[in-house]
N, C-alpha and C positions, 0 to 999 in steps of 0.2 A: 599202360602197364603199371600196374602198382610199382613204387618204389624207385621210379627211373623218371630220373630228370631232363626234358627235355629242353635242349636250349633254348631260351627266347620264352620259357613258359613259367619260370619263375618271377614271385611276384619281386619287386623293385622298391624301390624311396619313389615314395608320390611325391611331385614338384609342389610343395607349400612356400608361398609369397607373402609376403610383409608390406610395410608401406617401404621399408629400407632392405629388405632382407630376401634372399632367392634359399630355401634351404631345398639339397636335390640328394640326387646318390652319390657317393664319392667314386670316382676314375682314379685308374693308375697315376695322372697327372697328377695327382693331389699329393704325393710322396712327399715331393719337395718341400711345401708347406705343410705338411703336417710334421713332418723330422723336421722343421723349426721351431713349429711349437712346443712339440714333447721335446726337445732336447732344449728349452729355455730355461735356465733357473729361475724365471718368476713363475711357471708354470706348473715345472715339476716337483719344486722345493714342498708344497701342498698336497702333491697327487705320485706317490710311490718316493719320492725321495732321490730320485739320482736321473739322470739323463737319459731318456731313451737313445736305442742303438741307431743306425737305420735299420736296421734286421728288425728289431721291435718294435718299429712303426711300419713297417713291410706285413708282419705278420698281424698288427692292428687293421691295417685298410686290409686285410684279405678277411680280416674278421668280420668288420662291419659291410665287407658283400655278401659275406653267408650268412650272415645275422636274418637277411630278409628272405632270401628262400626257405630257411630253415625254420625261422619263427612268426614269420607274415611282419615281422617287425624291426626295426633296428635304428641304426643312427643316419645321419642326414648332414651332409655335407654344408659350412654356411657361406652365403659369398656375400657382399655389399652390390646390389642392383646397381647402385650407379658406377661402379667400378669393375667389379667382376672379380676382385681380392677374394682370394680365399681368407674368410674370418676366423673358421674354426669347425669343432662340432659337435653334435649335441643329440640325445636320442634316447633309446628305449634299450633295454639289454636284460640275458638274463645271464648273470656270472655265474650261474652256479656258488656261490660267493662259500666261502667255507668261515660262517659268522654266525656268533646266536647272540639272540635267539634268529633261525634262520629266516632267510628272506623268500622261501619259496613260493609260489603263485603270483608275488607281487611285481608287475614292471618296473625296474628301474633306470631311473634316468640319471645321466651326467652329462658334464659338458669340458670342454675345454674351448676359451678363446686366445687367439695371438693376442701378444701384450700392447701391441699397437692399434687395438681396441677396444680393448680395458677403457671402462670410465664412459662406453658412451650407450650405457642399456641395450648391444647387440645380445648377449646373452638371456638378457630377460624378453625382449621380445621372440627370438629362436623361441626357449621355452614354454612362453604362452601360446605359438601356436602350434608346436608339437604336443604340447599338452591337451590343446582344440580338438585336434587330429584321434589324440589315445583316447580321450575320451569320449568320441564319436565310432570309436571299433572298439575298445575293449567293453565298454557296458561299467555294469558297476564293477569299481577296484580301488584297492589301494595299489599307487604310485608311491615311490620309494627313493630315497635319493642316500648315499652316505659322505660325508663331508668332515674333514678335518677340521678340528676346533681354529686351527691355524691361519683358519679361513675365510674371511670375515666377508670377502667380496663375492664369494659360492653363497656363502649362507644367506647374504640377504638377497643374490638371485632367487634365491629357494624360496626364501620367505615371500615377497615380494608373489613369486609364483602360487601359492598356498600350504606351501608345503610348515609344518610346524616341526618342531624338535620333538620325537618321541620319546628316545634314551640316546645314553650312549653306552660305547661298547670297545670292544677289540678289535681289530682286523690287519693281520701283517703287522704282529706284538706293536702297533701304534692305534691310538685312543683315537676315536671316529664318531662322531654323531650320526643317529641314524633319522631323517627327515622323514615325514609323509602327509600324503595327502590322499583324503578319500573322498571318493563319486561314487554319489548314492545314483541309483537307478532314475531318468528322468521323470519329475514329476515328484519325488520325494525328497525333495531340497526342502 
């Protein structure tokens, strides 16, 4: 039946592997650590400015499980293989974002890690292979990322990843850099 969801029949977070890195779909369990991460001031100070609630990381992990039925796409849970630590997470979204010039068609990525991972390239490797991954299902696109100037350790994940500085701009009356990166159709590099 058109338009009816049947359970179990929604697509999911494909399990992508690292040589350090398990990134999956986030579970309810994830709550905990992720309201430590959003409500960290090394975290947040960068990314909205004030502490997430638990109510606002509640309504984030219910985001990021509808993100994949809803757009075949979304974000992806990170853990450390040899540990099983929730790291953080990182993925594909489309915010609607109310920014110009706007960001429509293009996927964009963000990430967040816990601070006690900071400094050991989980971030950049998460990135490279969910970037693997978009670029092997969207085809040609521009990837998109927005990043406060404030940011120095986002931006050279970005960079690091391919992404270049394209402008900057506005968003939530705070100055934002807008990143990208494009994939030309294979065979046309």
């Amino acid at each position: 039946m058109r338009g009816v969801l049947v359970l179990g029949s929604a697509p999911s977070a494909p399990v992508l592997e690292t040589a350090r890195l398990r990134l999956r779909q986030h579970r309810i369990d994830d709550l905990e650590a992720l309201h430590a991460i959003w409500s960290d001031p090394i975290v947040y100070r960068c990314i909205g400015g004030k502490p997430a609630t638990r109510q606002d990381v509640w309504f984030r992990l219910l985001r990021y499980g509808g993100m994949w039925p809803m757009l075949g796409y979304g974000y992806w849970a990170i853990e450390d293989k040899a540990t099983g630590l929730f790291v953080g997470d990182l993925g594909y979204a489309d915010f609607q974002r109310e920014i110009e010039p706007p960001l429509d068609g293009m996927p964009e990525l963000g990430w967040a890690v816990a601070p006690a991972f900071h400094g050991r390239g989980y971030a950049s490797e998460a990135l490279a292979a969910v970037t693997a991954w978009g670029d092997a299902h969207f085809g040609p696109h521009r990837d998109v990322c927005i990043i406060s100037p404030d940011n120095p350790a986002s931006i050279r994940v970005a960079e690091k990843g391919g992404f270049r500085h394209r402008y900057d701009t506005m968003f939530n009356d705070a100055p934002i850099g807008v990143y990208a990166r494009d994939v030309p159709a294979p065979g046309a590099r």
